[in-house]
C-alpha positions in Angstrom: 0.0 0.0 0.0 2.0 2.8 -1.3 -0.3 5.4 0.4 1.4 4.2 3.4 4.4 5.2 2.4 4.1 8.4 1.0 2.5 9.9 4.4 5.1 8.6 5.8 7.9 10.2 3.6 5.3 13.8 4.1 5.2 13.2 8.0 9.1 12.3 8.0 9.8 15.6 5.9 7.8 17.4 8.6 9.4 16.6 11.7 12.8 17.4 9.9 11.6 21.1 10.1 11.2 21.2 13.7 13.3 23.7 15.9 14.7 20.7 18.1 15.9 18.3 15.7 18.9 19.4 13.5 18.6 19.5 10.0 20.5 16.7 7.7 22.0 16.7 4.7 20.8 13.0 2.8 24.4 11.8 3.4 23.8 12.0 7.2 20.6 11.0 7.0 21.6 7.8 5.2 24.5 7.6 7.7 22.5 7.6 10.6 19.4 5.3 9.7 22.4 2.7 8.8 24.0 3.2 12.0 20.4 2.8 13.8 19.9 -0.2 12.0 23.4 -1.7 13.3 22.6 -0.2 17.1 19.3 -2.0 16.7 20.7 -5.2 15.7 22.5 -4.7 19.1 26.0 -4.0 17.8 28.8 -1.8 19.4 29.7 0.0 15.9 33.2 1.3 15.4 34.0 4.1 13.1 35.4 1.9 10.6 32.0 -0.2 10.7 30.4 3.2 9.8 32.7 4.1 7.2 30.9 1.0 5.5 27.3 2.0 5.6 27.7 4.5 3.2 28.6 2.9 -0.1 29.6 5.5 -2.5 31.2 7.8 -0.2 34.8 8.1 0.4 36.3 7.7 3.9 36.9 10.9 4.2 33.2 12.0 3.2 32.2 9.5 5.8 34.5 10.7 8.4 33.3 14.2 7.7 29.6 13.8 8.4 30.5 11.7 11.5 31.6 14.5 12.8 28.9 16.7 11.7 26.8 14.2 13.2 28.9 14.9 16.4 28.6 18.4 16.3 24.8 18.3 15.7 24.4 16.5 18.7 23.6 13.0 17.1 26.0 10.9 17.9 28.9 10.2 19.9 32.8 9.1 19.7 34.8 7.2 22.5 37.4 4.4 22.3 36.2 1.1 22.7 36.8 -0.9 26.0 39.5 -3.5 26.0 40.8 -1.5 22.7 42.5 2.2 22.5 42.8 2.0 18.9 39.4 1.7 17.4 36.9 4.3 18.4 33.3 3.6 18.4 30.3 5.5 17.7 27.2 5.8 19.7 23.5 7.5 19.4 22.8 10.8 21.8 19.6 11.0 23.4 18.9 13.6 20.8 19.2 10.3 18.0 17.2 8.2 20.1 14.2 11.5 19.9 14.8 11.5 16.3 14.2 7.5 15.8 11.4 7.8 18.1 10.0 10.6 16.3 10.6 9.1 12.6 8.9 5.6 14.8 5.6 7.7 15.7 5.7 9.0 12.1 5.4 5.8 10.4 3.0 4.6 13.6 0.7 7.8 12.6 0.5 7.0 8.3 0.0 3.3 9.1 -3.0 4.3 11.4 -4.0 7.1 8.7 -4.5 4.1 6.0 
């Protein structure tokens, strides 16, 4: 049911407006809902993991919006226990608000169908 879909994509563009989330450019938005679907699978991801959800983008593109990502308030970087050389990267509360906000988005077009 594409109806479905497109609400969603119209409720999703929506919330993207509001004051309290930051706005994304698509290669952080495609950066983040692949990180949030490897925190959801219950990994620890490393920045290297993340350099690998973007196919297409160079490392250094990658690293860039990571740290945009930081900056926005999004996400996080710290080394990972038991291992000072890779660094991982972790949602803020701010991303958790932002996947529970995209969540009531599709919860709401579903509803609407």
């Amino acid at each position: 049911m594409p109806e479905s879909y497109y609400r969603f994509l119209s409720l999703a563009k929506a919330i993207q407006g509001l004051p309290v989330l930051p706005l994304l450019d698509p290669v952080e938005e495609r950066l983040l809902n692949a990180l949030a679907a490897l925190w959801a699978d219950g990994g620890e991801v490393t920045v290297l993991q993340a350099m690998k959800c973007a196919p297409g983008a160079s490392p250094s593109t990658v690293q860039r919006r990571l740290r945009s990502l930081e900056e926005k308030g999004l996400v996080t970087h710290g080394d990972k226990p038991g291992d000072q050389r890779a660094k991982r990267v972790q949602p803020t509360p701010l991303a958790m608000e932002y996947f529970a906000a995209l969540s009531r988005c599709m919860d709401e077009a579903i509803r609407r169908t």
